[in-house]
C-alpha positions as CSV (number, residue, x, y, z in Angstrom):
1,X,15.8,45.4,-25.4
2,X,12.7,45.3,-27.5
3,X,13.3,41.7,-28.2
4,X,14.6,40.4,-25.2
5,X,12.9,37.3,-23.7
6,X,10.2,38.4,-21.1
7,X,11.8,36.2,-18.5
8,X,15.0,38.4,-19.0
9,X,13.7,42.0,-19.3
10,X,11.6,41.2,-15.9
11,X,15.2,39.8,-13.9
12,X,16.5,43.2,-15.3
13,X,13.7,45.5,-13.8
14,X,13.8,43.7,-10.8
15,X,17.1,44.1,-10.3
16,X,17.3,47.4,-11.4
17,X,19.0,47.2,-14.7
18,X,17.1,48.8,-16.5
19,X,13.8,51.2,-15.2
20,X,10.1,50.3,-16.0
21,X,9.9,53.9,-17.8
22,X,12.8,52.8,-20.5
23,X,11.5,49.5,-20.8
24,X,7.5,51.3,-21.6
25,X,9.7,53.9,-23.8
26,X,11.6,51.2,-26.0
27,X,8.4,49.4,-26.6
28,X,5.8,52.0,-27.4
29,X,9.0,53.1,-30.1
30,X,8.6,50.3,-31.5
31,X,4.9,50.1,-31.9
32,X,5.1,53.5,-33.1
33,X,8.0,52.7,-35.9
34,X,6.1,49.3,-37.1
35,X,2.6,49.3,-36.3
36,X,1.8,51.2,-39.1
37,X,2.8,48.7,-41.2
38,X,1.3,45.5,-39.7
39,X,-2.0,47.1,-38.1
40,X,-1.3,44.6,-34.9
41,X,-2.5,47.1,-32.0
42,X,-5.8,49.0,-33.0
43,X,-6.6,50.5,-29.7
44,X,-2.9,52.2,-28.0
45,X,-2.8,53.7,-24.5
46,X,0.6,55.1,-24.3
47,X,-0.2,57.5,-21.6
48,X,-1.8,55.5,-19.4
49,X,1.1,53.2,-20.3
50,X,3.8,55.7,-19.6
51,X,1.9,56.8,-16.6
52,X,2.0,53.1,-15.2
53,X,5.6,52.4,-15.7
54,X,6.5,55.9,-14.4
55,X,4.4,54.2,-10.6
56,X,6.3,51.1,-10.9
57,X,9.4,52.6,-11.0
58,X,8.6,54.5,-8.2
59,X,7.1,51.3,-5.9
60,X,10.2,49.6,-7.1
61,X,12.2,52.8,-5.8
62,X,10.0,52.3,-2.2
63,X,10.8,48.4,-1.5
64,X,7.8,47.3,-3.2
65,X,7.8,43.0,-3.9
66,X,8.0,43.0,-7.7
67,X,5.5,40.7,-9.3
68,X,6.2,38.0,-11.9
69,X,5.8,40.1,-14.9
70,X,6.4,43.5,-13.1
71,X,7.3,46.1,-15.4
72,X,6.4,43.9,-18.6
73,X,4.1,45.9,-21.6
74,X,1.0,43.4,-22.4
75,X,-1.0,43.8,-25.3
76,X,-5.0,42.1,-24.4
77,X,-6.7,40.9,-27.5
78,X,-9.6,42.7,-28.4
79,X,-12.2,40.3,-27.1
80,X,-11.3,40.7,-23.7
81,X,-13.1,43.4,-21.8
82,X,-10.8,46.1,-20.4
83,X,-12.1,48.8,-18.0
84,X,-11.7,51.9,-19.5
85,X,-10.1,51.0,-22.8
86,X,-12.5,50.1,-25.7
87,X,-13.2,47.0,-26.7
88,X,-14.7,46.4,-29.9
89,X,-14.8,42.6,-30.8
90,X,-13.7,43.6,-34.5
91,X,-17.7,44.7,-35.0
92,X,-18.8,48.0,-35.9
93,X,-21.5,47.4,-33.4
94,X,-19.5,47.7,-30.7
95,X,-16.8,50.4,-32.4
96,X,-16.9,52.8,-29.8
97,X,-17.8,50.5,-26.3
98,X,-15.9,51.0,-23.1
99,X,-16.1,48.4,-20.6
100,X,-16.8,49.1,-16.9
101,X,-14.8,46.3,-15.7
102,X,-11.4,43.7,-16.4
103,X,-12.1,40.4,-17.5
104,X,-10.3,37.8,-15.3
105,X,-7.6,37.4,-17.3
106,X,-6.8,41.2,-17.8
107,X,-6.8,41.7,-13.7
108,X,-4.6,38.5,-13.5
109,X,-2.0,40.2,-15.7
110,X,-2.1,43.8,-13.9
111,X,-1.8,41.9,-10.3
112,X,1.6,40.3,-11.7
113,X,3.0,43.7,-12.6
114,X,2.5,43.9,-16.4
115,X,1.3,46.9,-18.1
116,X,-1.4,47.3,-20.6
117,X,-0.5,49.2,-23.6
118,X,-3.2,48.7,-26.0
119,X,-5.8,46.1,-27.5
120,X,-5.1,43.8,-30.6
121,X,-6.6,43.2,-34.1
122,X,-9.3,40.1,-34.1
123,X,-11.1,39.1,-37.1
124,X,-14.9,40.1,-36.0
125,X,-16.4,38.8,-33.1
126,X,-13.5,36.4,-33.3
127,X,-15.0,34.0,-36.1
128,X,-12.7,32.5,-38.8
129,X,-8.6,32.2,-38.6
130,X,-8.3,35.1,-40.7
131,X,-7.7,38.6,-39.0
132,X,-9.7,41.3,-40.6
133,X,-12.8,43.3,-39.9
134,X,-15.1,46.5,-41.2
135,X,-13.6,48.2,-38.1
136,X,-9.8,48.2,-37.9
137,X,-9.1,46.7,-41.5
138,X,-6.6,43.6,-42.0
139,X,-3.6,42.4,-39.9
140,X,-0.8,41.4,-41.9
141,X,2.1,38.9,-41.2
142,X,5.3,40.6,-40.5
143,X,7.1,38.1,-42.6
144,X,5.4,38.7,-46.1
145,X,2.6,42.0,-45.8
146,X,0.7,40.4,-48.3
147,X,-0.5,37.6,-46.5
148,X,-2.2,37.0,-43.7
149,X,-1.2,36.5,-39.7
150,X,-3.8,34.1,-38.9
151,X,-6.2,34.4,-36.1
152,X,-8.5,35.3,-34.2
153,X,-5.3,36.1,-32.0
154,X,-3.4,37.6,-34.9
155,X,-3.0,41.2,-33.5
156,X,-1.3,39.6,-30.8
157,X,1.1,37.4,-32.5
158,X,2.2,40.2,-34.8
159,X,2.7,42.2,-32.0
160,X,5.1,40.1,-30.5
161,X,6.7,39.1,-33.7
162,X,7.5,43.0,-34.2
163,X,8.5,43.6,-30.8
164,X,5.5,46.1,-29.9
165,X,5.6,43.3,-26.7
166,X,6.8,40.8,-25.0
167,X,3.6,39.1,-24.3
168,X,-0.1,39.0,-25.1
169,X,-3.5,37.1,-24.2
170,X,-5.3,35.3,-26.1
171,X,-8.2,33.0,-26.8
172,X,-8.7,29.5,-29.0
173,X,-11.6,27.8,-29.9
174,X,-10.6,26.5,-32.9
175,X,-7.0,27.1,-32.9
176,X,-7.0,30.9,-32.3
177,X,-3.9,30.7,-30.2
178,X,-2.5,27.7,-32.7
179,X,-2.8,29.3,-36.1
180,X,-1.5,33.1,-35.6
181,X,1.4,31.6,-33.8
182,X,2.2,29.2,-35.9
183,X,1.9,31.7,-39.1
184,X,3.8,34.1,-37.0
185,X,6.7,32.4,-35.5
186,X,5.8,32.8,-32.6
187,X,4.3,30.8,-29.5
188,X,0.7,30.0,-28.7
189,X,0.0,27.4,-25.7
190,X,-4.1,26.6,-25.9
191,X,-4.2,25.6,-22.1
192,X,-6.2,22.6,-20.4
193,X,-9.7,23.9,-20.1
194,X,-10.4,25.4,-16.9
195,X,-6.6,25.8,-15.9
196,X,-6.9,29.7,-17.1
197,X,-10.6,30.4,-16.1
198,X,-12.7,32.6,-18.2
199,X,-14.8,35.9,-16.6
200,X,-17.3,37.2,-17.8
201,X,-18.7,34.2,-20.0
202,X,-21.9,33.5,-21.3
203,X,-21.0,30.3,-21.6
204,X,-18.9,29.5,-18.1
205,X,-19.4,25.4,-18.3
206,X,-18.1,25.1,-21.5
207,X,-14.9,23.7,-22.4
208,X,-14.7,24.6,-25.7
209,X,-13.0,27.9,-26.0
210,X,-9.9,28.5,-23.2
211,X,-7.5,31.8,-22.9
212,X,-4.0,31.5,-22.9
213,X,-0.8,32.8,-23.0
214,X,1.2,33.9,-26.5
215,X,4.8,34.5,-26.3
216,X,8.4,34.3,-28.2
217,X,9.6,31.7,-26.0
218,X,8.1,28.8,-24.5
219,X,9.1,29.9,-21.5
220,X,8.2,32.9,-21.6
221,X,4.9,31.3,-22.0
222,X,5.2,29.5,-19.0
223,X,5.9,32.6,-16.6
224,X,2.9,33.8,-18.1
225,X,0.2,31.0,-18.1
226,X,2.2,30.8,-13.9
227,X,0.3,34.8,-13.5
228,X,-3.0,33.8,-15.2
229,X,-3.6,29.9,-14.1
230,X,-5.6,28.9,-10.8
231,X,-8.9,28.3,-9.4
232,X,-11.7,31.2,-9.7
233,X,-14.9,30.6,-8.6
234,X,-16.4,32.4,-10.9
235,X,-15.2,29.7,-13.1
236,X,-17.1,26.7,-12.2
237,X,-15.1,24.4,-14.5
238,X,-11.7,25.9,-13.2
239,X,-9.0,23.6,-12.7
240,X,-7.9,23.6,-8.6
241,X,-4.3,22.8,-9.3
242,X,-2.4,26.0,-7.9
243,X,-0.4,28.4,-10.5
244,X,2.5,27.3,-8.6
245,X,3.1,24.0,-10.8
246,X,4.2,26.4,-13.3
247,X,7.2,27.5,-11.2
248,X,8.7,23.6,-11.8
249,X,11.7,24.1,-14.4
250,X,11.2,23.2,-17.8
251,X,14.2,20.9,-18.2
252,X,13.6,17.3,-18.5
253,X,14.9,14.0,-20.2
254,X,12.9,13.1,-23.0
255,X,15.1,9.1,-23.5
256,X,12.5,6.7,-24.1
257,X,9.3,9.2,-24.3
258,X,6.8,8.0,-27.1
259,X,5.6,10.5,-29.4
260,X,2.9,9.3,-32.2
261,X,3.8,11.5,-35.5
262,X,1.1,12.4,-37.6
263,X,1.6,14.0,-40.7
264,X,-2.1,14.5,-41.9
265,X,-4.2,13.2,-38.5
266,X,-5.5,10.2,-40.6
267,X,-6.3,11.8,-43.8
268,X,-6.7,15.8,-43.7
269,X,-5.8,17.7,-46.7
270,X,-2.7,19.3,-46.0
271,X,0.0,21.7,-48.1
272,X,3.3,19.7,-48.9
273,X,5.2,22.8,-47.8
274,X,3.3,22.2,-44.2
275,X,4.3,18.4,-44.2
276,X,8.1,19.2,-45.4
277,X,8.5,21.7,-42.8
278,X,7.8,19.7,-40.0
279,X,9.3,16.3,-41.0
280,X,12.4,18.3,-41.6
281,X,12.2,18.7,-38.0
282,X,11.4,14.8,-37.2
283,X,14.9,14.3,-36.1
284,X,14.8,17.2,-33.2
285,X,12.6,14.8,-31.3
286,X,15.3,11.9,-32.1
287,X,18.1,13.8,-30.8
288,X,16.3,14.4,-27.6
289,X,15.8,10.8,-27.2
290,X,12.2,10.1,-28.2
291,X,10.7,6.9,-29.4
292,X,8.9,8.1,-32.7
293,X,5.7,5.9,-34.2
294,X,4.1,6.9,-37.8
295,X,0.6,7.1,-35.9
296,X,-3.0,8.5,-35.9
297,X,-5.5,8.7,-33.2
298,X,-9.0,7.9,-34.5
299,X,-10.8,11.0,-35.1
300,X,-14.2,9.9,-36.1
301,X,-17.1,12.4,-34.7
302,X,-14.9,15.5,-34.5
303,X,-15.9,17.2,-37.0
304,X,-19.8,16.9,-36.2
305,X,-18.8,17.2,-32.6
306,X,-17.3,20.3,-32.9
307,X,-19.3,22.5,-35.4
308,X,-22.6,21.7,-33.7
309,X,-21.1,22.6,-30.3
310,X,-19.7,25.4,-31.9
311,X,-22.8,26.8,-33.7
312,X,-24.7,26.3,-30.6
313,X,-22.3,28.5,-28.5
314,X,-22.4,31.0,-31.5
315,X,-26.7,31.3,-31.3
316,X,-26.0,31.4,-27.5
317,X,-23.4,34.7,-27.8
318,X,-24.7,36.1,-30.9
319,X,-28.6,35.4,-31.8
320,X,-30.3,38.2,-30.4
321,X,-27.8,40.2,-31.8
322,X,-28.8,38.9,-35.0
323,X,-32.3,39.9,-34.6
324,X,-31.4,43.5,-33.8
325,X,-28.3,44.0,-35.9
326,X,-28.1,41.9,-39.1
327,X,-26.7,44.1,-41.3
328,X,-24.1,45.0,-40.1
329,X,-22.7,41.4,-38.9
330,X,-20.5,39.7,-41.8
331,X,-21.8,36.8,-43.5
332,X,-19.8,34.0,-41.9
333,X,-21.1,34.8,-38.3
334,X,-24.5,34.9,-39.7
335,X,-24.0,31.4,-41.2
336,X,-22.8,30.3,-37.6
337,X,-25.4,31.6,-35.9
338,X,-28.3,30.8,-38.2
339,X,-26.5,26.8,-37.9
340,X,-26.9,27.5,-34.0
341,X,-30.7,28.6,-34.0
342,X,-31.5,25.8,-36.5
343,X,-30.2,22.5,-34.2
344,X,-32.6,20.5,-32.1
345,X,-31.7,18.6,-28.9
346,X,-31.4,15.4,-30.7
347,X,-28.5,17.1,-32.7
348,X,-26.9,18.1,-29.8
349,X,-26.9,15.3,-28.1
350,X,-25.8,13.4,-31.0
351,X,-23.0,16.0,-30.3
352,X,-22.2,15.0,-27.5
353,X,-22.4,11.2,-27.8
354,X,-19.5,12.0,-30.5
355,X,-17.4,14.1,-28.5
356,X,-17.6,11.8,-25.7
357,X,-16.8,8.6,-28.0
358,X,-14.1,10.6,-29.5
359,X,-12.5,11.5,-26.3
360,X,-12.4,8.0,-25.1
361,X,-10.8,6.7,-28.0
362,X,-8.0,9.4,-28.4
363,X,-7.4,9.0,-24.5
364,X,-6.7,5.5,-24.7
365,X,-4.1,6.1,-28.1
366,X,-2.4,8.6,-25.2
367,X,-2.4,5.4,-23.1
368,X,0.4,4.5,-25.4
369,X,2.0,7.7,-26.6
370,X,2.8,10.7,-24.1
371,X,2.6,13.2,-26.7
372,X,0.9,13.6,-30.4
373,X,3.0,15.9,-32.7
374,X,1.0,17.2,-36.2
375,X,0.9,20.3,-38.2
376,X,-1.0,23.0,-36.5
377,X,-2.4,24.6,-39.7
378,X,-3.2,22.8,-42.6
379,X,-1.7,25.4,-44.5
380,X,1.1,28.7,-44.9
381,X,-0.3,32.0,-44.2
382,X,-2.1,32.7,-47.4
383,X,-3.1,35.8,-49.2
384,X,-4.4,38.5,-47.1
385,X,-7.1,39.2,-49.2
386,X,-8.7,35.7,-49.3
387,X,-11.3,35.5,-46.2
388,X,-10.8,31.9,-45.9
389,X,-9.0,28.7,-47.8
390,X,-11.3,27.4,-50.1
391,X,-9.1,24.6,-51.6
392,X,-6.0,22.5,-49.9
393,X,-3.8,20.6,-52.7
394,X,-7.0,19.6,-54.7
395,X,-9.4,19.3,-52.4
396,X,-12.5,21.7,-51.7
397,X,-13.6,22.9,-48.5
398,X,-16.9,23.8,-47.5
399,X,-17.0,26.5,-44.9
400,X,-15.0,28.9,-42.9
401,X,-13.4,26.6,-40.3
402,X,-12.5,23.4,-42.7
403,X,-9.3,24.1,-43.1
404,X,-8.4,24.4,-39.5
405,X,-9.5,20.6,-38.3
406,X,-6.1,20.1,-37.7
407,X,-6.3,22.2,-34.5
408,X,-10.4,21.7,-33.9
409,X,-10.6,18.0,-33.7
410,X,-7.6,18.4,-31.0
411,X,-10.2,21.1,-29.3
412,X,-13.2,18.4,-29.1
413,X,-11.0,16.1,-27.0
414,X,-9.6,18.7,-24.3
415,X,-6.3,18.1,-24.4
416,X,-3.5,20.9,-23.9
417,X,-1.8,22.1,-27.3
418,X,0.7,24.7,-28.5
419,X,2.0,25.8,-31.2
420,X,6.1,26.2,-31.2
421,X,8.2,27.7,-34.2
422,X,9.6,24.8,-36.5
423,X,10.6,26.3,-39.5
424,X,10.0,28.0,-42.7
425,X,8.6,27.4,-46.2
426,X,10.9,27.5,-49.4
427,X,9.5,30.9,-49.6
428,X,10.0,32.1,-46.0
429,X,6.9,31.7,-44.3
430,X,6.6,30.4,-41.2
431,X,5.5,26.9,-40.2
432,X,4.9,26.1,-36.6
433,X,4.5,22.3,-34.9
434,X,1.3,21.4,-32.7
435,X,2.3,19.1,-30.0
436,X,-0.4,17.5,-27.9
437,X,-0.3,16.2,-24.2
438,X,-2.6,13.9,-22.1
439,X,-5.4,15.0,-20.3
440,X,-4.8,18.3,-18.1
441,X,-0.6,17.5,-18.6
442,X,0.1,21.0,-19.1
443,X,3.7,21.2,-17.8
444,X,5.1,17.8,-19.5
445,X,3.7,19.9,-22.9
446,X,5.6,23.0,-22.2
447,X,8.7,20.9,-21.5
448,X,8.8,18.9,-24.9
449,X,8.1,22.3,-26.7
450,X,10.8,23.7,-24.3
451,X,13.5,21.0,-25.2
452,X,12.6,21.2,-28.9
453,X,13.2,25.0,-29.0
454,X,16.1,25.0,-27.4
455,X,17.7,22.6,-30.2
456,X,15.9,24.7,-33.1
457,X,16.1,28.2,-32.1
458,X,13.3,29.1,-34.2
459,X,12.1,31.6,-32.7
460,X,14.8,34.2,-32.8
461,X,14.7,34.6,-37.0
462,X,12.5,37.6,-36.4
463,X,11.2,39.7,-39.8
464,X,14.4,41.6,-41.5
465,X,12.6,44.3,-41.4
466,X,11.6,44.6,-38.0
467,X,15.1,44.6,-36.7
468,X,17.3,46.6,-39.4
């Protein structure tokens, strides 16, 4: 049961298969029996859980209309604030806070029918691809405990690599849905921005950082992203399209589609095992009938684009924290933040010239090709207890984020990205493949990374030890 697709285990409580209560019963088991070893949920309401499923059951038993993921245990990430459960942010500042309210997102999930069960491990306050913090400790990948699961959404792809859940939230700036998934084998779709809208925000017009949904499947994804997409007008950059696109199948012929392949985006420093991994793969798109160009879009400006941005959004969330509470933030936030405080108006908008320039030029390359497909993370999950990757086949790397351009540049220019299971390296760690889509083409991305999964079946080599 416990690792059943979601799309399955909700036809089976619908139809009365199998009762909320065993489905709550299997899963908290399994948290129970693996967490311990992983450290994916930090924060578990079982009772409330058990209480929840045991009310289902009984609307279920009354003629109640079941909701899309009715009966489904959801794990939120612990960035996302969840009336009456704590919510920490990985930052012993915030160790013991209990929100008064549900962000968006978490009320989205509960009015579909899932169930919360816990919060997930982030690295603090979200920074960095690398879940740890002075709270909760370190997360560690399912497939090798001594390295890393990526992040910020690590908890939550752990948790559904274990089987703890069938689905989780999550959030990317700079490839926090991306990275975890791919070092997880599991799936992270980082959503047009706007299509999932964001409440509370400090920052509600900015496009940089989106929620999304994190699965096993890609369509499990999709019946997720279906419950948490549509207009809100507490988002004021939310996307009006109506969650009911999502309810289009997945299926679609892929003959004569053109898909640029890039193996390094024009030049990045990436691992051979990454590269091998994913060209192995090269053919999957052949066999589904795709036109496949060696091809780069022009990425000049990202980078400044998106660490300015990025450092101004961090002085915006974080500096009067700062001011109050430096000693107790880690270093790497303080770096961010101090970055933030430091820029003038001419640097952001030289910014945004970038970003804009950069847009333009990578949305005329789409012109040509549907879809971009590149390595998500420049590298395998590395060793748990390195903060950060300091050095990629010979060359050095400066700060924190460097190694994850491959999925920040792709942030700057908007477009819809997810991460899908491709394969493994010679010593068993996953790899996953980032495939891009044009502006706000949400649906045509879940369908390529649909039709590839379903030739690959990538996804179902969970962790040997998980499932003995």
């Amino acid at each position: 049961m416990i690792f059943e697709t979601a799309s399955e285990l909700a036809r089976r409580i619908r139809q009365r298969e199998v009762s909320v209560r065993e489905v709550m019963d299997a899963h908290l088991a399994q948290v129970e029996r693996t967490n311990p070893r992983v450290n994916a949920i930090v924060t578990l309401c079982a009772d409330r859980a058990l209480d929840a499923a045991k009310a289902a059951d009984a609307e279920l038993a009354h003629g109640a209309e079941p909701g899309p993921l009715f009966g489904l245990p959801v794990a939120h990430k612990d960035l996302v604030e969840t009336a009456g459960i704590r919510t920490t942010y990985g930052s012993p500042i915030f160790s013991e806070f209990v929100p008064k309210q549900d962000a968006l997102i978490v009320e989205r999930l509960r009015a579909a029918g899932a169930i919360a069960i816990g919060k997930t491990n982030v690295p603090e306050f979200g920074a960095g691809s690398q879940t740890f913090n002075a709270v909760f400790g370190s997360t560690r990948n399912p497939y090798d405990l001594e390295r890393t699961c990526g992040g910020s959404s690590g908890g939550a792809a752990v948790a559904l690599a274990c089987g703890m859940v069938p689905i989780a939230d999550g959030s990317d700036m700079g490839g926090s849905l991306r990275n975890p998934a791919s070092f997880c084998n599991v799936v992270g779709f980082r959503p047009s921005p706007g299509r999932v809208p964001a409440w509370p925000s400090r920052a509600p017009w900015s496009p940089f950082s989106v929620l999304g949904p994190m699965a096993r499947t890609v369509a499990d994804a999709a019946l997720m992203l279906r419950a948490i997409a549509g207009p809100d007008p507490r988002s004021p950059i939310a996307i009006r399209e109506p969650p009911t696109v999502f309810d289009q199948s997945l299926e679609r012929d892929f003959r004569g589609v053109r898909i640029a392949w890039s193996r390094d985006l024009g030049g990045l420093p990436v691992d051979p095992r990454v590269t091998d991994a994913i060209d192995a793969r090269r053919g999957v798109f052949a066999r589904l009938g795709c036109e496949i160009d060696d091809a780069d879009p022009d990425f000049s400006g990202a980078d400044e684009a998106f660490c300015s941005w990025r450092a101004w959004l961090f002085a915006l969330g974080f500096g009067p924290l700062l001011e109050r509470e430096r000693e107790r933030i880690k270093d790497t936030v303080v770096w961010n933040v101090e970055q933030g405080l430091s820029l003038t108006g001419t640097d952001l908008a030289r910014a945004e010239v970038l970003r804009a320039a950069c847009y333009h030029r990578v949305r005329e390359f789409m012109e040509r090709y549907e879809f971009l497909v590149l390595p998500v993370s420049q590298v395998p999950p590395f060793d748990l207890n390195e903060p950060w990757v300091r050095e990629i086949d010979g060359t050095r790397l400066e700060s924190y984020i460097d190694w994850m351009r491959s999925c920040y540049w792709v942030t700057v220019t908007g477009l819809p990205a997810i991460s899908v299971p491709c394969g493994f390296t010679p010593e068993g760690l996953p790899i996953g493949v980032q495939i891009v889509g044009r502006h706000q083409h949400d649906l045509e991305v879940l369908r390529l990374a649909h039709a590839f999964e379903r030739e690959t079946e990538q996804w179902r080599h969970q962790p040997e030890w998980v499932t003995n």
